[in-house]
Backbone as CSV, one residue per row, in Angstrom:
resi,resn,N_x,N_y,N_z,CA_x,CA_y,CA_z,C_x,C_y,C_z
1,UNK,19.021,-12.652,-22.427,19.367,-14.058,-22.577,20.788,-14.238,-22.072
2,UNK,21.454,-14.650,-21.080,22.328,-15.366,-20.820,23.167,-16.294,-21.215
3,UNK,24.387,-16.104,-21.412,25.102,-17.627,-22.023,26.097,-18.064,-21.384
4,UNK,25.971,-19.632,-21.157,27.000,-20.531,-20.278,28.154,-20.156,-20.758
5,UNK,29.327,-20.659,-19.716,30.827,-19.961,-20.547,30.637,-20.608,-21.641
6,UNK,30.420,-21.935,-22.264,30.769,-22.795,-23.148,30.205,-22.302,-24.425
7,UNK,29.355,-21.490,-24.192,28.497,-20.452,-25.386,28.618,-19.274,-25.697
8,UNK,29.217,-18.929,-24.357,30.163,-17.442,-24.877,31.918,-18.011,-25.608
9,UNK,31.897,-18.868,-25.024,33.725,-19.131,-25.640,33.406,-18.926,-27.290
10,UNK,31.936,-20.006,-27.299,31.885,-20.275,-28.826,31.743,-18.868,-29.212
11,UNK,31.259,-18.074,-28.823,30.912,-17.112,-30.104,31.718,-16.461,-29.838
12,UNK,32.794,-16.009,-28.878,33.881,-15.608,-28.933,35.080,-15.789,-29.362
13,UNK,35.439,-17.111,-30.371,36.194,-18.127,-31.193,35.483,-17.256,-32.518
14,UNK,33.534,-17.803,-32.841,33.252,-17.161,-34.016,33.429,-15.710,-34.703
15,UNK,33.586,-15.203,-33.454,33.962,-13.803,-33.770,35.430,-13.049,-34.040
16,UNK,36.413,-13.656,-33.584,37.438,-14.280,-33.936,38.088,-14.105,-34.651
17,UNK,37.347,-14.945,-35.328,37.636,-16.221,-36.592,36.782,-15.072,-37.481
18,UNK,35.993,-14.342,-37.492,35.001,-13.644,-38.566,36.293,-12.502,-38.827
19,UNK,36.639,-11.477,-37.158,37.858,-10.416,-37.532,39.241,-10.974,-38.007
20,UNK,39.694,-12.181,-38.209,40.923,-12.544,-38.519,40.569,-12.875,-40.103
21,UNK,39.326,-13.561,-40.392,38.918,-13.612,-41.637,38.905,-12.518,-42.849
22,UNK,39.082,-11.499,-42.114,38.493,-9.594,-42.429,37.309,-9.958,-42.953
23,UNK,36.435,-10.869,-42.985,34.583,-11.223,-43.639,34.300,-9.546,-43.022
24,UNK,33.918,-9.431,-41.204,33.784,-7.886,-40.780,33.503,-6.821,-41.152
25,UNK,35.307,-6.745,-41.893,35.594,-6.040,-42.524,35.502,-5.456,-43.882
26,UNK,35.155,-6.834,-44.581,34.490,-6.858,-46.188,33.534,-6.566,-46.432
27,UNK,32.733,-6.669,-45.223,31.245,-6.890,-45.327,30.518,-6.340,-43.915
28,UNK,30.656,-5.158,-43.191,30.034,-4.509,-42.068,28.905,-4.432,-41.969
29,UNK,27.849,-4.725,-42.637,26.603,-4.429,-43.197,26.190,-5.921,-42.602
30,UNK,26.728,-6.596,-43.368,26.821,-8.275,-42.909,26.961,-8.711,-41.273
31,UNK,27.866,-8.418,-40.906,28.325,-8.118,-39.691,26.999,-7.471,-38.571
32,UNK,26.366,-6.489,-38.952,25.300,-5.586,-38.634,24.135,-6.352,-38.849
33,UNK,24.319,-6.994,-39.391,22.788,-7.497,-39.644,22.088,-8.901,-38.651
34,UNK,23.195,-9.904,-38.509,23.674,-10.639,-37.852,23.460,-10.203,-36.428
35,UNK,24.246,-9.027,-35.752,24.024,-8.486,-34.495,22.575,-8.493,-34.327
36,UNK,22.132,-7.815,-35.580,20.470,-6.907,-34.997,19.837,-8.160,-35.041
37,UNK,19.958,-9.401,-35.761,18.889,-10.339,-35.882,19.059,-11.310,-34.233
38,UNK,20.241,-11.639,-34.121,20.502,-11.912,-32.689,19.629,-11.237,-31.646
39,UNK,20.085,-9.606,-31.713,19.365,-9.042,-30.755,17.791,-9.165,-30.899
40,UNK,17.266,-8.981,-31.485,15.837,-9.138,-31.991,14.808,-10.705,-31.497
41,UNK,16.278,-11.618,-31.832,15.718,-13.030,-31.371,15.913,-12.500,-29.620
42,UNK,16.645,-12.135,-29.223,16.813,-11.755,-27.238,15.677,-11.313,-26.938
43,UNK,15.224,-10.212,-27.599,14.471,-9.224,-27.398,12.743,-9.970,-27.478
44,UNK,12.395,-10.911,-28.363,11.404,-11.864,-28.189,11.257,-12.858,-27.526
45,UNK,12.485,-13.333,-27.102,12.541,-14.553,-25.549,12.499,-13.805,-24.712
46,UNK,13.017,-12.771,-24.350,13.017,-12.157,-23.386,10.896,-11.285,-22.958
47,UNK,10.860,-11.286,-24.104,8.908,-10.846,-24.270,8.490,-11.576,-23.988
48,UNK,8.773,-12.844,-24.371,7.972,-14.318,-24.207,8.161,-15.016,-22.354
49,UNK,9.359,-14.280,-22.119,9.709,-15.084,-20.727,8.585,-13.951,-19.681
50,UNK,8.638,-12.724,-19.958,8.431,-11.716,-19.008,6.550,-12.092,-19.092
51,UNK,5.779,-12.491,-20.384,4.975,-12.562,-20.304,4.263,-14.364,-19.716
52,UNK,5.438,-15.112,-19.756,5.132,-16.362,-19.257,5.055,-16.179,-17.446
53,UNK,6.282,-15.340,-16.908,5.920,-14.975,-15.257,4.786,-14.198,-14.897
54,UNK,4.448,-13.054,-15.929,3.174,-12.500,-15.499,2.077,-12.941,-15.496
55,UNK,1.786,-14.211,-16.706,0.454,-14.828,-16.645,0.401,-16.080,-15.308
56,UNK,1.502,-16.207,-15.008,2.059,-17.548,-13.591,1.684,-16.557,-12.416
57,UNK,1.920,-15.256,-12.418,1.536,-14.332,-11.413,0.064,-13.973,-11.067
58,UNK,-0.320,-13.886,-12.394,-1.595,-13.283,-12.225,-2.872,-14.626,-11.884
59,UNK,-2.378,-15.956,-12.409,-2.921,-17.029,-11.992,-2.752,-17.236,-10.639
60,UNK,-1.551,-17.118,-9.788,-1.094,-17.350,-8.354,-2.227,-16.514,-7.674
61,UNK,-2.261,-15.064,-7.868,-2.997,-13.934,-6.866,-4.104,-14.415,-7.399
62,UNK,-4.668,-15.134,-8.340,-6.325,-15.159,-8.721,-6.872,-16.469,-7.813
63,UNK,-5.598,-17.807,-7.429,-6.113,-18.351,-6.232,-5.879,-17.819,-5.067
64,UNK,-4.909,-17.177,-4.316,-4.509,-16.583,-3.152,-5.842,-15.776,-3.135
65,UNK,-6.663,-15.095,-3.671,-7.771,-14.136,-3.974,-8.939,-15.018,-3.524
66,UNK,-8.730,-16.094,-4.187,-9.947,-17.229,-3.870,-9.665,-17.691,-2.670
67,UNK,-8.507,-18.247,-2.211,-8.751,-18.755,-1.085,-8.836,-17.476,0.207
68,UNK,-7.965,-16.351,0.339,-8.338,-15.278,1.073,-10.565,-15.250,0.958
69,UNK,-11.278,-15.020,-0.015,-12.569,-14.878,0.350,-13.126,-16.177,0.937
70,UNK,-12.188,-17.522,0.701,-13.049,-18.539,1.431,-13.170,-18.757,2.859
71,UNK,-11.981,-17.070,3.552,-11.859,-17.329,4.693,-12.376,-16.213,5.538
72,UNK,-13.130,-15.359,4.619,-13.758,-14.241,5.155,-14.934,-14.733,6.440
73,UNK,-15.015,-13.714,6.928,-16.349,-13.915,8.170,-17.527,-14.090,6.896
74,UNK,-17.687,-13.139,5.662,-18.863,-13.442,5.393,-19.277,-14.494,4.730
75,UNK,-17.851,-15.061,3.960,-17.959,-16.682,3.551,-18.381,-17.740,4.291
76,UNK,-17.465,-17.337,5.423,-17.831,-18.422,6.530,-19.193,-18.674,6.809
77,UNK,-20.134,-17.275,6.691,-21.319,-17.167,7.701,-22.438,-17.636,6.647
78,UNK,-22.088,-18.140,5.441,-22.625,-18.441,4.081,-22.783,-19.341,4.211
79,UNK,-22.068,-20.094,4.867,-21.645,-21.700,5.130,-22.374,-22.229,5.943
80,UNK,-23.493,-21.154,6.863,-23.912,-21.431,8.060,-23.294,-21.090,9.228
81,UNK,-22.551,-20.970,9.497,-21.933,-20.643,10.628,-22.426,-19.164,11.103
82,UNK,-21.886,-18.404,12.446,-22.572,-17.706,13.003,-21.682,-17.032,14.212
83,UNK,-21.576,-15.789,14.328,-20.447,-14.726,15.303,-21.817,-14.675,16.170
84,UNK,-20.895,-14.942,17.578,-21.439,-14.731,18.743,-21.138,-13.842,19.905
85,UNK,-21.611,-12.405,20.289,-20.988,-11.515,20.460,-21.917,-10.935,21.803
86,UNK,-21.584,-10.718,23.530,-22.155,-10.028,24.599,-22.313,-8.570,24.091
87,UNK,-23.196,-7.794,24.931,-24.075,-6.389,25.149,-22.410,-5.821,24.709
88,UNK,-21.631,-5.914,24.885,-20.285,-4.740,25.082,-19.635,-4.930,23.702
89,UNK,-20.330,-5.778,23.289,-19.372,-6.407,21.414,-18.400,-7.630,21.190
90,UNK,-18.065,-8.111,22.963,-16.909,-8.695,22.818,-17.436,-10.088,22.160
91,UNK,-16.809,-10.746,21.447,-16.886,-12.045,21.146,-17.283,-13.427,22.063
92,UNK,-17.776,-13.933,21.896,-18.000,-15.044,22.643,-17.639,-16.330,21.616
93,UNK,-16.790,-16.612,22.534,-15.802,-18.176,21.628,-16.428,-19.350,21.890
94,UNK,-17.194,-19.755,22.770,-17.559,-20.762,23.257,-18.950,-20.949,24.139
95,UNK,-19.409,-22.024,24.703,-19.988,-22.033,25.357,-20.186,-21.684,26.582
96,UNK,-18.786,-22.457,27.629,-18.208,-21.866,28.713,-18.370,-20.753,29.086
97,UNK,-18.003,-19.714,28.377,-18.255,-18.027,28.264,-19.624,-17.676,28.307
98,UNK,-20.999,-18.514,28.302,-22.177,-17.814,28.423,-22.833,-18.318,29.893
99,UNK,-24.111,-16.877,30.010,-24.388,-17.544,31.188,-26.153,-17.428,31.197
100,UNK,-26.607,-17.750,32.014,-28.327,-18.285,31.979,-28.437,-16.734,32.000
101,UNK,-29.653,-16.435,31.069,-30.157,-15.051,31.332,-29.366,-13.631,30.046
102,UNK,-28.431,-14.624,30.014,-27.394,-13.443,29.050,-27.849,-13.134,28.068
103,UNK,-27.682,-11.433,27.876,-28.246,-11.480,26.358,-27.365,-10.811,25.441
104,UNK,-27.337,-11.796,24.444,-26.092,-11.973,22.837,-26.787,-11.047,22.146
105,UNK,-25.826,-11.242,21.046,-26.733,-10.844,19.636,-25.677,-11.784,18.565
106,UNK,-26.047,-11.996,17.901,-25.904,-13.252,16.656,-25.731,-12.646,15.564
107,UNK,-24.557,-12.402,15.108,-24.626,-12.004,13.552,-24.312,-13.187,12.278
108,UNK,-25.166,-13.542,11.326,-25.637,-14.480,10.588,-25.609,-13.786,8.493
109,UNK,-25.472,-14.712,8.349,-25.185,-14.304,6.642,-26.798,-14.085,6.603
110,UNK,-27.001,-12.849,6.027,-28.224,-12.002,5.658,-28.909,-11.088,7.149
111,UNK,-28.114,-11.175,8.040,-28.435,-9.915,9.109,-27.914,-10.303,10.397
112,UNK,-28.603,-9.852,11.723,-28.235,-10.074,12.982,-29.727,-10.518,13.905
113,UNK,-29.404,-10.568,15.032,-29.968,-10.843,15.557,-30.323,-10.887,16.986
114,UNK,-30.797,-10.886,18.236,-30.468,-10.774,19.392,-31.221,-11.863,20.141
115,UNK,-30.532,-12.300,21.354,-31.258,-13.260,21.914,-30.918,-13.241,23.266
116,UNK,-31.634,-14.251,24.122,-31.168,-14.398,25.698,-31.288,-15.729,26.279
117,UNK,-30.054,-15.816,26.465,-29.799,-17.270,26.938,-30.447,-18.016,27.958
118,UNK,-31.032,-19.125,27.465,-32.132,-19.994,27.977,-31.089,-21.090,29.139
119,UNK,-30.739,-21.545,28.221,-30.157,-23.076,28.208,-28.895,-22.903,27.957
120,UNK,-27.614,-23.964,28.624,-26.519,-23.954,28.062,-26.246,-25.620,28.304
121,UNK,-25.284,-25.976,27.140,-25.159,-27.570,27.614,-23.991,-27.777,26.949
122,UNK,-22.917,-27.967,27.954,-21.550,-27.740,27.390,-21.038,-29.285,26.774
123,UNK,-19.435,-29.494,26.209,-19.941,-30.791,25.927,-19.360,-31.996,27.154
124,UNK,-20.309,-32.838,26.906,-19.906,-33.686,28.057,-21.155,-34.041,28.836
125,UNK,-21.811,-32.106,29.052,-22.635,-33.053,29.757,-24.077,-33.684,29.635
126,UNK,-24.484,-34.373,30.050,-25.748,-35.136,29.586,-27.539,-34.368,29.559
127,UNK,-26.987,-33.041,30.212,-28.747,-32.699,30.657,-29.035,-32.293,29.675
């Protein structure tokens, strides 16, 4: 726990004021007891703070977690969507990239697939 100057002055006045009093001194036990209950109250804010960032942490990575799988290939391919890939593996991004006769293979949420290009109709045009 930390204290502003204005909270250390104070207890540095109270303390002070306790050794000029000789109280301290009359009473060390007193003195001791005071410390440990202080420390004890630190020692439970300080439990309470460490366990307030870890549950803020462990909530943060449990969406970062969620949104990382919403962006997986196999989420995606859940969604419908579909990897389009030539004889050699490479990816095919688009339409442009295929040609009459070509043969893909299609990988799809619950397996793959292979095919050979019939038709292509890019956008724009009308046939």
């Amino acid at each position: 726990m930390e204290m502003n100057a204005s909270d250390r002055l104070s207890y540095s006045r109270s303390a002070l004021d306790m050794l000029l009093s000789g109280a301290a001194m009359a009473n060390p036990k007193h003195s001791l007891e005071i410390r440990r209950e202080r420390l004890a109250s630190a020692g439970r804010e300080a439990d309470t703070r460490m366990k307030t960032a870890l549950l803020s942490a462990q909530q943060s990575l449990s969406a970062m977690r969620e949104k990382l799988h919403a962006l997986s290939p196999a989420a995606v391919m859940d969604r419908g969507y579909s990897i389009f890939g030539d004889k050699h593996g490479e990816l095919i991004a688009g339409a442009g990239d295929l040609e009459i006769g070509q043969d893909i293979g299609v990988i799809m949420s619950g397996g793959r697939a292979k095919a050979t290009v019939r038709q292509i109709s890019l956008n724009g045009d009308r046939s």
